[in-house]
C-alpha positions in Angstrom: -77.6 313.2 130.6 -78.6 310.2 129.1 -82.3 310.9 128.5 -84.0 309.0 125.4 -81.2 306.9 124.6 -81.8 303.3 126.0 -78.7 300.4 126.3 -78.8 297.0 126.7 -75.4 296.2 128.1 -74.6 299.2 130.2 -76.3 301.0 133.3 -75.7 304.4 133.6 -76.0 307.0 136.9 -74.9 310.2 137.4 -74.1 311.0 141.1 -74.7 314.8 143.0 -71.0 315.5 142.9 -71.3 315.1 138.6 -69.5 312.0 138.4 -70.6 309.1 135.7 -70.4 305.4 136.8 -71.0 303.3 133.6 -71.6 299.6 134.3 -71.2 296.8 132.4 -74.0 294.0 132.3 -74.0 292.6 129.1 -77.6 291.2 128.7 -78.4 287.3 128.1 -75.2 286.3 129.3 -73.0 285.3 132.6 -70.3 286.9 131.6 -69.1 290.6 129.9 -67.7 289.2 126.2 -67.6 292.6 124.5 -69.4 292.5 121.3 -69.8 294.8 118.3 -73.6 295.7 120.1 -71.1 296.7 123.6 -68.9 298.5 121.7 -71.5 300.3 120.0 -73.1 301.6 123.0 -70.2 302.8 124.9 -69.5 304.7 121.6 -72.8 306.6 121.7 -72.4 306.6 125.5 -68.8 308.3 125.2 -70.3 310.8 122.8 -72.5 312.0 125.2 -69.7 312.1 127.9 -67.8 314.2 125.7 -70.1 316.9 125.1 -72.2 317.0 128.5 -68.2 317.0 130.3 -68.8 315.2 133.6 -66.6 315.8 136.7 -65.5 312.1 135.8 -66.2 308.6 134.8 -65.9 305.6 136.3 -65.9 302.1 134.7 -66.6 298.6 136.4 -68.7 295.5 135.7 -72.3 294.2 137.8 -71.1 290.3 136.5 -70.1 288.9 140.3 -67.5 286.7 138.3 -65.1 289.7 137.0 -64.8 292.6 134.7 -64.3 291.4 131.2 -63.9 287.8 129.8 -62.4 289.6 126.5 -63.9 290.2 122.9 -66.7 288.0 122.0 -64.8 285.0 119.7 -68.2 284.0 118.4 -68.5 287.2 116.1 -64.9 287.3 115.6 -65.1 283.9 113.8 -68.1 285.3 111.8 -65.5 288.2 110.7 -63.4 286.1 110.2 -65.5 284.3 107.5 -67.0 287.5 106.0 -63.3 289.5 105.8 -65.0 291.7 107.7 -62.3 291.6 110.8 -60.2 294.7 109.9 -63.5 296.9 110.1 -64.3 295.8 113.5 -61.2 296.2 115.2 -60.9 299.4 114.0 -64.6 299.9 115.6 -63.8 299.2 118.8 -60.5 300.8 118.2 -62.4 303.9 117.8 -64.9 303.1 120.6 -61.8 303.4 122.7 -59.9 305.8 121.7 -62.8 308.0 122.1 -62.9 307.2 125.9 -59.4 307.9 126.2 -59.8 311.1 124.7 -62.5 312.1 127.0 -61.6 315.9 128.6 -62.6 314.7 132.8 -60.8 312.2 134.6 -61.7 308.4 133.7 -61.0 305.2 136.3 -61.7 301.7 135.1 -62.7 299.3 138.5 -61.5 295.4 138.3 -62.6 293.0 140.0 -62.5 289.2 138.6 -60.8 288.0 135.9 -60.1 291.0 133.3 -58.9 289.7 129.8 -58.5 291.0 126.2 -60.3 293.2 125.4 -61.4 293.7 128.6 -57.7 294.8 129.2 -58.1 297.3 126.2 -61.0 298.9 128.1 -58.9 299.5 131.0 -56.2 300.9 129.1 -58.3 303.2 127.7 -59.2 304.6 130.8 -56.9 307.4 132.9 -56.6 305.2 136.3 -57.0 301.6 136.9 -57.8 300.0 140.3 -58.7 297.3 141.3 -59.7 294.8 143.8 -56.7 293.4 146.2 -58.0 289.2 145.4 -56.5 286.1 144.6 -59.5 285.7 141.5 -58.1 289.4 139.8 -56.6 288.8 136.7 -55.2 291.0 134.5 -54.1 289.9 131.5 -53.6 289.8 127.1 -53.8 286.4 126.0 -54.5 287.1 122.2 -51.5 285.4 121.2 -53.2 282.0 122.5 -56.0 282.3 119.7 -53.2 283.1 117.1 -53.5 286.9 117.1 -52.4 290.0 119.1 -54.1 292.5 121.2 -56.2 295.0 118.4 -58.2 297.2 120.9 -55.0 299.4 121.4 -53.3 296.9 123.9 -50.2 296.8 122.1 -50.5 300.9 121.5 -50.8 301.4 125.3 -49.5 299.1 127.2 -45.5 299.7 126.6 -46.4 303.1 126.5 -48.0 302.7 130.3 -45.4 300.3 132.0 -42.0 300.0 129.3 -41.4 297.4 126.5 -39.9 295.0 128.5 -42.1 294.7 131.2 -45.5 295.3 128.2 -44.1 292.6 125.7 -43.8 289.4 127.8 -47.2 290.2 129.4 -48.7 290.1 125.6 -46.2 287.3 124.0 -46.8 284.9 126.9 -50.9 285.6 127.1 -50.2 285.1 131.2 -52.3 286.8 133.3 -51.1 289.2 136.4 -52.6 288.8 139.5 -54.3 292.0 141.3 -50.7 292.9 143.0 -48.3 292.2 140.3 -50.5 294.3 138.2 -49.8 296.6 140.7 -46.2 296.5 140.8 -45.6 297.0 137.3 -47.9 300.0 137.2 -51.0 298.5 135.2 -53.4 299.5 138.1 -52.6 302.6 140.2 -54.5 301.4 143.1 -55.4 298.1 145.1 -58.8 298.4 147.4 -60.6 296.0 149.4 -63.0 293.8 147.5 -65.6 295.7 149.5 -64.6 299.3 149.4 -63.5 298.9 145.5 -66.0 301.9 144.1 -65.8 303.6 147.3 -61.7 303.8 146.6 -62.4 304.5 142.9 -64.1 307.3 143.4 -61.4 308.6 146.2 -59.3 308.3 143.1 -61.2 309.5 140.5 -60.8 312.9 143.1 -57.3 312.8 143.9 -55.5 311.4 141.2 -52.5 308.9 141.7 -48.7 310.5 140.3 -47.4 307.9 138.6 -43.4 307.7 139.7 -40.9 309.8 138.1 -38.7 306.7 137.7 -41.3 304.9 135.5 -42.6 307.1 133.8 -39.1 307.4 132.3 -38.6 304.4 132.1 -41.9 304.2 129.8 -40.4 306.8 127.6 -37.0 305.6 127.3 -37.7 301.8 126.2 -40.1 303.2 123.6 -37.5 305.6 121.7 -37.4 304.4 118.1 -33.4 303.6 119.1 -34.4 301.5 121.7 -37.3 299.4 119.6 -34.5 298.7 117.6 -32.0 298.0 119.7 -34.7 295.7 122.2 -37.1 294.1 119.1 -34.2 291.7 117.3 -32.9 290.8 121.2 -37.1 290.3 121.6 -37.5 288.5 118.9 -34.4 286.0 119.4 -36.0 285.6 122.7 -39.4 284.3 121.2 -37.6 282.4 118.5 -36.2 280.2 121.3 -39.9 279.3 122.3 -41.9 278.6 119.2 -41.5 278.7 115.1 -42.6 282.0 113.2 -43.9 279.5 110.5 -45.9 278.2 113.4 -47.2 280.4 115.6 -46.5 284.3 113.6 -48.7 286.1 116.4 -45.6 286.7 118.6 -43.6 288.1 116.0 -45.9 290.2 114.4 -47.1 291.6 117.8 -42.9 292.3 118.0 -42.8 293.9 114.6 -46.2 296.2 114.8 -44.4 297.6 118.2 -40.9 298.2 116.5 -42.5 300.1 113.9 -45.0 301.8 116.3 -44.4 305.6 116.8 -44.9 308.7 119.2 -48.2 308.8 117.4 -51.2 306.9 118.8 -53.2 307.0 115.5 -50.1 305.3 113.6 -49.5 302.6 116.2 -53.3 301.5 116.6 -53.5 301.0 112.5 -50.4 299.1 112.5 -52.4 296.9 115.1 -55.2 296.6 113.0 -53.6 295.8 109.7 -51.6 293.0 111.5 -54.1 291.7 113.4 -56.9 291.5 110.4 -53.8 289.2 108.4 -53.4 287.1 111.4 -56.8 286.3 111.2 -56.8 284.8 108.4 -54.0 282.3 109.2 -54.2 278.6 109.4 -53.1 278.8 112.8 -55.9 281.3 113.9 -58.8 279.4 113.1 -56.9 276.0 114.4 -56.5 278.2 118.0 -59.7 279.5 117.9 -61.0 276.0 116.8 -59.0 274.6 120.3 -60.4 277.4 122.7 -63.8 276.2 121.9 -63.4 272.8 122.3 -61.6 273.6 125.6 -64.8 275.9 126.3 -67.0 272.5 125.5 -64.7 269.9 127.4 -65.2 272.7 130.5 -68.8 272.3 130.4 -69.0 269.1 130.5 -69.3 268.4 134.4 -72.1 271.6 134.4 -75.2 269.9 134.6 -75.2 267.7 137.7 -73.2 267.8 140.7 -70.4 265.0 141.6 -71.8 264.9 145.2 -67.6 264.4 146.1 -66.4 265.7 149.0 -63.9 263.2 150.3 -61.1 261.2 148.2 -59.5 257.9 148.8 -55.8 256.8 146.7 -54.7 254.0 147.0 -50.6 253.5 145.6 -48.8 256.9 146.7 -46.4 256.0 143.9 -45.7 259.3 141.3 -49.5 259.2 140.2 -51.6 258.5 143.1 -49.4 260.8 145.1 -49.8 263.4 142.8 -53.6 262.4 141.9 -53.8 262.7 145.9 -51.9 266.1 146.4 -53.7 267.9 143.5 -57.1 266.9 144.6 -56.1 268.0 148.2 -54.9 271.3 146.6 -58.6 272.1 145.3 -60.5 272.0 148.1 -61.3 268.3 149.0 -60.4 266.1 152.0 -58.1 263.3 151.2 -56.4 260.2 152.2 -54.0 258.2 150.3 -53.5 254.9 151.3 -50.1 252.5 150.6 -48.2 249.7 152.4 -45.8 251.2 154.7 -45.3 255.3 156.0 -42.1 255.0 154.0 -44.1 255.0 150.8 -46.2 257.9 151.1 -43.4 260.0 152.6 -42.0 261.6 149.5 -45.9 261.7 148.3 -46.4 264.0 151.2 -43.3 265.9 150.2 -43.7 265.8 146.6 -47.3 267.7 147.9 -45.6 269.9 150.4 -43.5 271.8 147.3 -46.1 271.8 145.1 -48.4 274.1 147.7 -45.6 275.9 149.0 -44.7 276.6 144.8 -48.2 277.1 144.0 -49.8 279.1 147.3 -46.8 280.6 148.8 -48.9 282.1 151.6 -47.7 280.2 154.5 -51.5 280.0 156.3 -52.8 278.0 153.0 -50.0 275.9 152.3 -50.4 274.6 155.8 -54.6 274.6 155.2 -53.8 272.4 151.6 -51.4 270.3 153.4 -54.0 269.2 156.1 -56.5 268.0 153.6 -54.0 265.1 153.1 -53.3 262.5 155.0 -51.5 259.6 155.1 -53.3 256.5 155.3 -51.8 253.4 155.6 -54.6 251.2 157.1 -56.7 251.9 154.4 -59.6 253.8 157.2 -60.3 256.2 154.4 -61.9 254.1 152.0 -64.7 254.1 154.0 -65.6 257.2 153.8 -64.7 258.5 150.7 -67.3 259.7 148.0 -64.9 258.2 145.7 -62.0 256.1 146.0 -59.3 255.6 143.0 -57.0 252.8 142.5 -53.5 254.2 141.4 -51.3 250.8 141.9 -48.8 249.3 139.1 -50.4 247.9 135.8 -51.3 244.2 136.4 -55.2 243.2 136.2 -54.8 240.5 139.3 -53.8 242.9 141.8 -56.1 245.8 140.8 -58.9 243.2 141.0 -57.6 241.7 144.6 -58.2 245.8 145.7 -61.3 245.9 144.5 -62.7 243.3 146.9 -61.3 245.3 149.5 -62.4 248.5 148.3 -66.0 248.2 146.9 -68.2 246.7 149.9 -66.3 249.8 151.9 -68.4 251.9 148.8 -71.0 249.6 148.5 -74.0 250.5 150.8 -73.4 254.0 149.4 -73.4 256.3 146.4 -69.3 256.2 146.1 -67.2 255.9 142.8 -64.8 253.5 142.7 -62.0 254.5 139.8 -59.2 253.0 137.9 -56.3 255.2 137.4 -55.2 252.6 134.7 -53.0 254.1 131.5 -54.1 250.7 129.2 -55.8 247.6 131.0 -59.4 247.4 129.4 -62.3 248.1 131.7 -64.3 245.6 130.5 -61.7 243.2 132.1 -61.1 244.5 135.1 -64.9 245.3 136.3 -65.6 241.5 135.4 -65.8 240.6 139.6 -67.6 243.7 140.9 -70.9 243.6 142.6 -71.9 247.3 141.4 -69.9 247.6 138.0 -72.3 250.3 137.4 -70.6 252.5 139.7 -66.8 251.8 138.4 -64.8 253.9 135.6 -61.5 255.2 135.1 -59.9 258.2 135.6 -56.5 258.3 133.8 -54.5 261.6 134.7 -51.7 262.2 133.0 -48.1 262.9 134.3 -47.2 265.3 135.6 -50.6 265.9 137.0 -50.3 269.3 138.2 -49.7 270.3 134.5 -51.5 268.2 132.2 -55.0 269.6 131.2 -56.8 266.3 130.4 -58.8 263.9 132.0 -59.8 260.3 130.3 -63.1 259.2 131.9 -62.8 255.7 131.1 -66.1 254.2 130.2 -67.2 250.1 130.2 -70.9 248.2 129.0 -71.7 248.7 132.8 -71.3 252.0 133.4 -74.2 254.0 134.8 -74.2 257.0 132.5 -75.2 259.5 135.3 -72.1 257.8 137.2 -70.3 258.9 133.9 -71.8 262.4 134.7 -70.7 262.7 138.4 -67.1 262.1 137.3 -67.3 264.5 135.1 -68.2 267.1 136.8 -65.3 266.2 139.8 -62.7 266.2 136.3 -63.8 270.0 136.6 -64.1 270.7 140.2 -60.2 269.8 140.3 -59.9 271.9 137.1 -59.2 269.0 134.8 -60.7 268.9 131.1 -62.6 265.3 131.1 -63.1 263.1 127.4 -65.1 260.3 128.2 -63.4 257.4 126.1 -64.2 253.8 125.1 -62.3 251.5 127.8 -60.5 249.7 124.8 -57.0 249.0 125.4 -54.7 252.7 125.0 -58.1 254.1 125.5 -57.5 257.5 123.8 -54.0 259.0 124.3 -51.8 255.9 124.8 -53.3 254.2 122.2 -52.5 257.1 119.8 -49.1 258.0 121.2 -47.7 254.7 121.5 -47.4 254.2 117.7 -45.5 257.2 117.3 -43.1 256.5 120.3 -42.1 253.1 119.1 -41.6 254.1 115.3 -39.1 256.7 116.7 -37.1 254.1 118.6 -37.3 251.8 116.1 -35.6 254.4 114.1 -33.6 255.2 116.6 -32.8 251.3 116.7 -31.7 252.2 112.7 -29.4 254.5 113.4 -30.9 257.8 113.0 -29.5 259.9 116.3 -32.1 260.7 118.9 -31.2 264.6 118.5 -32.5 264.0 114.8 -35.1 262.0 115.6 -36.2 265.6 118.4 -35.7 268.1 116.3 -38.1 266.2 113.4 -41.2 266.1 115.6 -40.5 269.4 117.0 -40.3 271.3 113.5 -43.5 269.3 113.1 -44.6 271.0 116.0 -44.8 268.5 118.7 -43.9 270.4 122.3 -40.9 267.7 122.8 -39.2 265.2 120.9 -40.0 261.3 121.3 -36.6 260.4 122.4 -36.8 263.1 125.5 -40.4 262.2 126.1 -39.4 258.1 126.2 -36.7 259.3 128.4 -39.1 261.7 130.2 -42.4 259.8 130.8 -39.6 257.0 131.8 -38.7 253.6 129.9 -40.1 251.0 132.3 -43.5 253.0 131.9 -42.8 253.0 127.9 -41.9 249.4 128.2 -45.2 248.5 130.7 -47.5 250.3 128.5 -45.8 248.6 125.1 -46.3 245.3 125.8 -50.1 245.8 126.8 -50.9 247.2 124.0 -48.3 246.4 121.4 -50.5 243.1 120.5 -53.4 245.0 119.9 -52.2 247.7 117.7 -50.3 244.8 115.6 -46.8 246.5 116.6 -43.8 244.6 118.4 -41.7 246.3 121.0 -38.2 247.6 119.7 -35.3 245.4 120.9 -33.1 247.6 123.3 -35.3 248.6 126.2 -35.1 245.4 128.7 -31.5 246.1 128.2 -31.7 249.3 129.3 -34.3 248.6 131.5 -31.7 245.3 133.3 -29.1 248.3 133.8 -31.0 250.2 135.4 -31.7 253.1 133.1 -35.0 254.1 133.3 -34.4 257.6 132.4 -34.6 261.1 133.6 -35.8 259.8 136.9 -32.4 257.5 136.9 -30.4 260.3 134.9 -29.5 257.8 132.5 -32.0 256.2 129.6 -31.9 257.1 125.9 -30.1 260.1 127.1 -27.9 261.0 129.9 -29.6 263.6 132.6 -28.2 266.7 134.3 -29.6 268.5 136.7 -33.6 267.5 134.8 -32.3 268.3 131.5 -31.1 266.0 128.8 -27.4 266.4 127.5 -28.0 265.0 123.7 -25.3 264.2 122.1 -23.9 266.8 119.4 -25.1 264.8 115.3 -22.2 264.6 112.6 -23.0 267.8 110.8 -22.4 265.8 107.6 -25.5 263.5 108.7 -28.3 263.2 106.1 -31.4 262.3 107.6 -34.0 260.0 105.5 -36.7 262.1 103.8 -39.8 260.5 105.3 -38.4 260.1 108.9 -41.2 263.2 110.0 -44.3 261.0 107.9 -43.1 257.5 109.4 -43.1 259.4 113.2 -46.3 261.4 112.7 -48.2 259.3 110.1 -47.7 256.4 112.7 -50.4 258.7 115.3 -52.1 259.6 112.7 -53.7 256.1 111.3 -54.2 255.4 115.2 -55.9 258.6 115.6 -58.3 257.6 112.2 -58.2 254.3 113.9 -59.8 255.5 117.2 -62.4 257.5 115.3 -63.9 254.7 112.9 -63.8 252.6 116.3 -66.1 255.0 118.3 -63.0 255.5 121.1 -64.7 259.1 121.5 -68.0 260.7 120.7 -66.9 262.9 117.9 -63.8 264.3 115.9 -63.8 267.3 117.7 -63.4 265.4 121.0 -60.6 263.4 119.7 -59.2 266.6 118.5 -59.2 267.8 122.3 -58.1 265.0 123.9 -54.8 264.2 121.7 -53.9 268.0 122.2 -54.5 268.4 125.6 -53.2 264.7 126.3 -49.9 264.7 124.5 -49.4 268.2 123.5 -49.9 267.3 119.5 -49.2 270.4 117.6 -52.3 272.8 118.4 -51.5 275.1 115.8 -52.1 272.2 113.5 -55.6 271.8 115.7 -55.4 268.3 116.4 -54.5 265.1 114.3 -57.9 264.8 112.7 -58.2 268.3 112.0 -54.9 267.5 110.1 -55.8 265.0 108.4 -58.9 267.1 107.1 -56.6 270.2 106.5 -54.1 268.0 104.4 -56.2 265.8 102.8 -58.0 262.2 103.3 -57.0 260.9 100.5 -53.1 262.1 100.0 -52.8 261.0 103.7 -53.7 257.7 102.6 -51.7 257.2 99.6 -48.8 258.2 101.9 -49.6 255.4 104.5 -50.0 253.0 101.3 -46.3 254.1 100.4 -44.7 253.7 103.6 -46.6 250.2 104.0 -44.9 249.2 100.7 -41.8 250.3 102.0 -41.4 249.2 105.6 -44.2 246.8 106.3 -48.1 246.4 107.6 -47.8 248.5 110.2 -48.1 251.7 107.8 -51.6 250.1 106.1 -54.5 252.2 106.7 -56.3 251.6 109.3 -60.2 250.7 109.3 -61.5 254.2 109.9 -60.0 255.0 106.6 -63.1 253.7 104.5 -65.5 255.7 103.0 -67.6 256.4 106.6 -65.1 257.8 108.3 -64.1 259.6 105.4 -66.8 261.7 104.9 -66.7 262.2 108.7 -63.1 263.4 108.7 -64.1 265.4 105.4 -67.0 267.4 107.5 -64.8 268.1 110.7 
């Protein structure tokens, strides 16, 4: 069938009974990214197939990790560049929509993770099945690189499953595991890992009749009354969640749908038009820019193994516990060490609801729950790989542990680590026998959530040490950026400007609600006065005062008052706000309020210096790095890519002037900081 035409990326065989198994193997490479050289091929492929009329085809991948990572982002950047992005969707647009019209039955096999355009594929195809896993995934998460599905995803898939099951799946970008893809009718069929062809080709035979009920239920939602009837309720829906001025991928994605008719040919140039002007946004490349530097922080720990197997916390307080339960929750034996039982009690709980949220399956909650135990004598420690210190802020105490801990590590190749959010590493490694094997490991809270890692580095430090810790950050799925062990390190020092300017305007008057909704139409996740409130005031306060003398900043008057009343916060339900039920009940602002003009520049402008600051101080390796670490640490607007990626996309030298003015204004604190001189410049300037 196939005779004189040779592929690179697919494996072809035709079986006795007629039927075509095309594979996917995409050469010099781990995974299936579909290029323009893939699509290519299964376009002369699928011309063949249409002519030579097989009994059927079937579809799957030879990659042992999954189907289809998605398109390949490398190229799409280079069409990006060249304008060339319109052409190329509608290549692989054409690619598939020659599959789909293929005259024999078709059935796409998944196993693995299954994104994208990987997704598109499928939908292409007649059938779906796929393998009955936890590591299936199904998903479109297009929007999370600042476009939409352009391979027909959003042509298909409400025309497969309904609009208001299809849209959520694209808007959100979340992925469905192997059963809920199941339930909703994006796969016809689950198999056994094992028996996955064997099923597909039972199905490829006997077809599966997809229920009367949905399949009316995919016609009814898609009427051109019901797009408009379901798009503006849609659309207010996503308006709730993020700014069209912000992130326009969601809305778009809404709009190409409403205006999508019975005709596929309409609907997929529609996609492509929208998607080729999305490209070309702002927020695009800055989402793009972010994927890869999540791709780079990921690879970090590649390269050598941590040779961790077994964990030792010590302080079962909200961070070790949590440190503790998620490290449990991966895979590795651990024991978490405090004072009495009673303090590692609602650790043990706190981990008992998170693996009953996260695994539901009773069998491996109960497996999770038995990597961690309670340790109260401290036996642990002596057998631990690596042993992290997770005890309040105060460089005596951490240093009494230590002579507890290390000779326990000594005789051996364990990590001793410091959980520490601002104490200097340089001080607290001062009385160690083997400083070379001591860092820090900041987490962030809440530690099931947050992304980022700060490897904490000191003069000492073995580098390879460095390397090992690394490569744990990823083994519990955490992105690691190694950072200077200055005071802040990276994320507190760069955040903690920007939360005491907003309570010291607060301080002036200007209502917390205000104060919110600034930052957030900036496009910070949360506002300062619910992440003070959040993140807790004693914490707020702790961190302040270490690191308020170094950054030249005083602590705003107010807190030890609040503090003395016992009003730490959410935790408390009473702080800068009062708390209900985990949410904040801000106070309604005097709609006759006038809010000062440069209240968003003195909040954000604040991080920003810091953030120059760190650079031209060598906190991180690179911009890029620092980049990663504020967005994944803090949340920092990622459609803005990062606060030196702002700075580069606003302008060096405007961004100064405006520090200049505000220092002229309101005091010292607003000067430019030292990484603003002509160095760091041109460094920014070439981000």
């Amino acid at each position: 069938m196939f005779e004189g035409l040779r592929f690179h990326h697919w494996k072809t065989s035709l079986d006795d009974s007629g039927i075509v198994t095309l594979t996917l193997d995409r050469a010099r490479s781990s995974v299936n990214a579909i290029s323009r050289e893939v699509l290519d091929e299964l376009g002369q492929i699928v011309e063949r197939l249409a002519i030579e009329k097989p009994a059927g085809v079937i579809i799957h991948s030879a990659k042992a990790n999954g189907f289809a990572v998605g398109a390949d982002i490398k190229e799409f950047v280079e069409y990006a560049k060249h304008g060339t992005v319109l052409e190329n969707i509608e290549n692989g647009q054409r690619a598939f929509d020659a599959l789909a019209r293929l005259p024999c039955p078709t059935v796409a096999a998944v196993h693995g993770a299954c994104m994208g355009g990987g997704t598109e594929l499928i939908l292409a195809c007649r059938q779906r099945i796929a393998a009955d896993d936890e590591k299936t995934r199904i998903g479109l998460p297009e929007v999370m690189l600042g476009i939409h599905p352009g391979w027909g995803g959003s042509a298909r898939l409400p025309r497969l499953i309904g609009a208001p099951e299809a849209l959520p799946i694209m808007l959100t970008g979340k992925a469905l595991s192997a059963r809920k893809a199941k339930s909703l009718g994006v796969v016809d069929r689950l198999a056994r890992p094992d028996e996955l062809m064997a099923e597909a080709r039972a199905l490829l035979r006997h077809p599966h009749a997809r229920p009367f009920a949905q399949r009316l239920t995919a016609w009814a939602t898609n009427t051109w009354l019901a797009r408009q009837i379901l798009a503006p309720m849609v659309i207010k829906q996503t308006a709730a969640k993020v700014r069209k001025e912000h992130y326009p991928a969601p809305f778009a994605l809404i709009d190409v749908w409403k205006r999508g008719g019975g005709n596929i040919q309409q609907r997929l140039k529609l996609e492509a038009r929208s998607v080729a002007k999305l490209a070309e946004t702002a927020t695009a490349r800055n989402l793009i820019r972010i994927f890869f530097l999540q791709e780079r922080l990921k690879g970090l720990g590649n390269d050598v193994d941590a040779g961790i197997r077994t964990v030792h916390v010590v302080g079962a307080g909200v961070m070790g516990g949590d440190i503790a339960a998620w490290a449990a929750f991966k895979g590795f034996d651990v024991t978490l060490q405090d004072r009495e039982m009673k303090f590692i009690q609602p650790a043990l709980d706190r981990a008992q609801a998170l693996y009953e949220k996260k695994l539901k399956a009773p069998e491996k909650v109960d497996e999770a729950r038995r990597r961690l135990r309670a340790d109260v004598e401290g036996a642990g420690a002596a057998r631990a790989d690596l042993a992290i210190e997770a005890i309040f802020e105060n460089p005596e105490a951490k240093e009494a542990l230590y002579a507890t801990i290390e000779p326990q590590l000594a005789s051996r190749n364990g990590i001793l680590a410091s959980n520490t959010s601002s104490i200097p590493l340089d001080e607290l490694r001062k009385r160690l026998a083997s400083p070379q094997r001591f860092l820090g490991l900041h987490f962030f809270n809440p530690v099931a959530q947050m992304p980022l890692v700060e490897v904490v580095r000191h003069d000492a430090l073995d580098p390879h040490v460095e390397k090992r810790a690394m490569a744990f950050c990823k083994a519990i799925g955490k992105l690691p950026v190694a950072v200077k062990g200055t005071p802040g390190f990276l994320v507190n020092r760069i955040l903690m400007p920007y939360l005491l300017e907003a309570l010291r305007l607060y301080n002036e008057g200007v209502p917390g609600p205000v104060l919110d909704k600034e930052a957030k139409n900036f496009g910070m996740p949360m506002g300062p006065i619910e992440l003070a409130d959040t993140v807790g005031l004693d914490v707020c306060a702790t961190v302040g005062k270490e690191l308020a003398p170094f950054l030249g900043l005083e602590l705003p008057p107010g807190l030890e008052d609040k503090l003395e009343a016992g009003k730490r916060g959410k935790k408390d339900g009473q702080g800068l706000y009062t708390w209900q039920d985990g949410k904040p009940q801000k106070p309604q602002v005097d709609p006759d309020y006038t809010p000062p003009p440069d209240l968003q520049d003195r909040m954000i402008l604040a991080m920003v210096n810091e953030a120059v600051a760190c650079l031209g101080d060598g906190v991180v390796d690179d911009a890029d790095l620092l980049d990663a670490g504020v967005i994944f640490g803090t949340g920092f607007a990622p459609f803005r890519g990062g606060p030196i990626q702002y700075v580069h996309s606003e302008g060096a030298e405007k961004m100064r002037q405006k520090l200049e003015t505000l220092a002229k204004r309101y005091g010292e604190r607003f000067l430019p900081k030292n990484g603003w001189d002509h160095a760091a410049l041109s460094r920014i300037e070439n981000a």
